[in-house]
N, C-alpha and C positions, 0 to 999 in steps of 0.2 A: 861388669860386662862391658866390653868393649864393642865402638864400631868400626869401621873403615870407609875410608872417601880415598880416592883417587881421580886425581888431575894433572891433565895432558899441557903441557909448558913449553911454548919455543925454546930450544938448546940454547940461549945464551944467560951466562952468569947472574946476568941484572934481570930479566924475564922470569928465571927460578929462585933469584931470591924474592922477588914480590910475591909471586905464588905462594912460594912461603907464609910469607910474611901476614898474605890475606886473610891464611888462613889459620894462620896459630894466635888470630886474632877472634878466634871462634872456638876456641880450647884444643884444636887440632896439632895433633904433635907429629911432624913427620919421620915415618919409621923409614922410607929406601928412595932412594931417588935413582933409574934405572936410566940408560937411555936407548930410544930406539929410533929404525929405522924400516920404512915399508918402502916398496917398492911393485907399483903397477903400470901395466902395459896398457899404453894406452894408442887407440886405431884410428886413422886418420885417413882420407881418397890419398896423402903423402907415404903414409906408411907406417910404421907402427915405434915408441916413441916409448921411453921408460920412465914414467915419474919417480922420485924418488921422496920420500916423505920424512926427515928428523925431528923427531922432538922427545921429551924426558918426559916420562911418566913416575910421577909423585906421587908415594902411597902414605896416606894419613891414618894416624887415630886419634880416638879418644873415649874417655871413661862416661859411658850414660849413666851412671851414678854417681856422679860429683854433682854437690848442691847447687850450681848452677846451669845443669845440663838444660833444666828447661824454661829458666829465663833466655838462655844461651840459642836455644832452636829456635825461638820464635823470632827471634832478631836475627838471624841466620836464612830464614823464610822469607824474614822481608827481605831481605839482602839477595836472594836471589831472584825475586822477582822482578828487583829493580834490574839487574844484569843481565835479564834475559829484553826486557823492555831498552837496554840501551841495544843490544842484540840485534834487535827488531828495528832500531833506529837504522843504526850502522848500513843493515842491507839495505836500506832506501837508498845509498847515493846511487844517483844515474853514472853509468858504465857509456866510456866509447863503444859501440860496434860494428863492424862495417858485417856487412848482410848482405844477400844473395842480387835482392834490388841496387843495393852499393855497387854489385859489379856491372850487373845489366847494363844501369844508367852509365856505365862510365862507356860504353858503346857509343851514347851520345852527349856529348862535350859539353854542348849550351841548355838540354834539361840538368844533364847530372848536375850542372855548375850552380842551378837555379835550387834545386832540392838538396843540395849540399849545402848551401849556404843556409838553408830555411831547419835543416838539420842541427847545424852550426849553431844556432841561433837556441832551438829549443833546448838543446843541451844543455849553452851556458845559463838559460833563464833556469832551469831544474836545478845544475850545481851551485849557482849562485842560492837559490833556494835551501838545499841543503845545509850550503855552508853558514848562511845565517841563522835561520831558522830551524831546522834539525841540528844542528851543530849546540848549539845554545841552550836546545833542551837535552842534549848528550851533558853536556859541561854540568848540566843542574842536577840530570839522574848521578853524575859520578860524584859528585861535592856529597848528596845523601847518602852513598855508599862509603863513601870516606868517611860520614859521621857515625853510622851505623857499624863500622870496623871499630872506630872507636868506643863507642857505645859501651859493645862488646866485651875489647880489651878491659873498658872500668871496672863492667859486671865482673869480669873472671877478678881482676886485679880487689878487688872489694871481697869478693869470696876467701880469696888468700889470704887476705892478710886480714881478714876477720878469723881464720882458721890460726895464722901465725898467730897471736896475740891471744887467741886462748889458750893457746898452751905457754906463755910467756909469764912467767910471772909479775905483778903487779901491786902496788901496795893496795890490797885490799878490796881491787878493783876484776869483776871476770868479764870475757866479751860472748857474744852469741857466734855462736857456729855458723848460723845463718843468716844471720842478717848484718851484722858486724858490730850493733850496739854493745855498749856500755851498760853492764850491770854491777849491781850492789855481791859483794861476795854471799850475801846472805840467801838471794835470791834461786830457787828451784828453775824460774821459766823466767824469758827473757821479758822485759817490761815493753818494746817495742813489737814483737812479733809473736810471744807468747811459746816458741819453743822452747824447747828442755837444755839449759846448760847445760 
């Protein structure tokens, strides 16, 4: 039984190969890589304005019945939870915006000058905030994302070649399916995890 995941990719080459990359490190195998393009009207007191939107949409599978599927989900869970928590980071940086008071004040020269500056001021104590401080716990959520991509990859890579090597023959020696140990040929179940060679 198979599932499907799909994920949305900025259109360039190095952007869709990470994508990739992220995720066939979760047993995801990519079956199409499409690309597309939206386009919305957007209305402004100027006029009205077309945004246009590119990017590739990557459709994935993979087998919920391979012995790893649910070591593989649970590490997969955590991995998203952390992405959504850098996510949440992300939106925090403070934004320029010049505002309706932004223009008022600029009617009077020597307030706007005074409230500009005090503006000025808050923003770079917030960004510089950011960049230390939030930035730093971004760097840390993505370094446990990278280990857990890794993680991942071992578990699948562990499953394989505990599956290649039983069927390999060996002097005398068989392995488990599932766990990847070493057993005695003589052996019915495995000595480390007790399933059925």
């Amino acid at each position: 039984m198979k599932e499907t995941k799909i994920v949305q990719s900025y259109p360039s080459d190095s952007a869709i190969q990470d994508a990739i990359e992220e995720w066939q490190a979760f047993g995801w195998e990519l079956v199409s890589n499409q690309k597309f393009s939206d386009s919305q009207d957007l209305w402004s007191p100027v006029g009205t304005t077309v945004r246009t939107t590119t990017y590739n949409k990557l459709t994935f599978s993979r087998e919920k019945n391979s012995r790893w599927y649910g070591e593989i989900t649970a590490i997969e869970q955590e991995y998203l939870k952390l992405e959504n928590d850098i996510y949440d980071l992300r939106s925090c940086k403070p934004e320029k915006k010049t505002g309706c008071l932004d223009i008022a004040l600029a009617c009077l020269p020597p307030i706007y000058l005074i409230f500009w500056i005090v503006k000025k001021v808050k923003y770079k104590k917030a960004l510089n905030y950011y960049e230390t401080s939030i930035m730093s716990e971004i760097r840390k959520l993505e370094a446990q994302g990278k280990s857990l991509r890794n993680k991942a990859a071992a578990v699948i890579e562990k499953y394989e070649t505990a599956q290649s090597a039983q069927y390999s023959p060996s002097a005398g020696k068989r392995f488990c399916p599932s766990c990847g140990a070493e057993n005695s040929s003589e052996g019915k179940f495995c000595a480390r995890c007790g399933n059925e060679l």
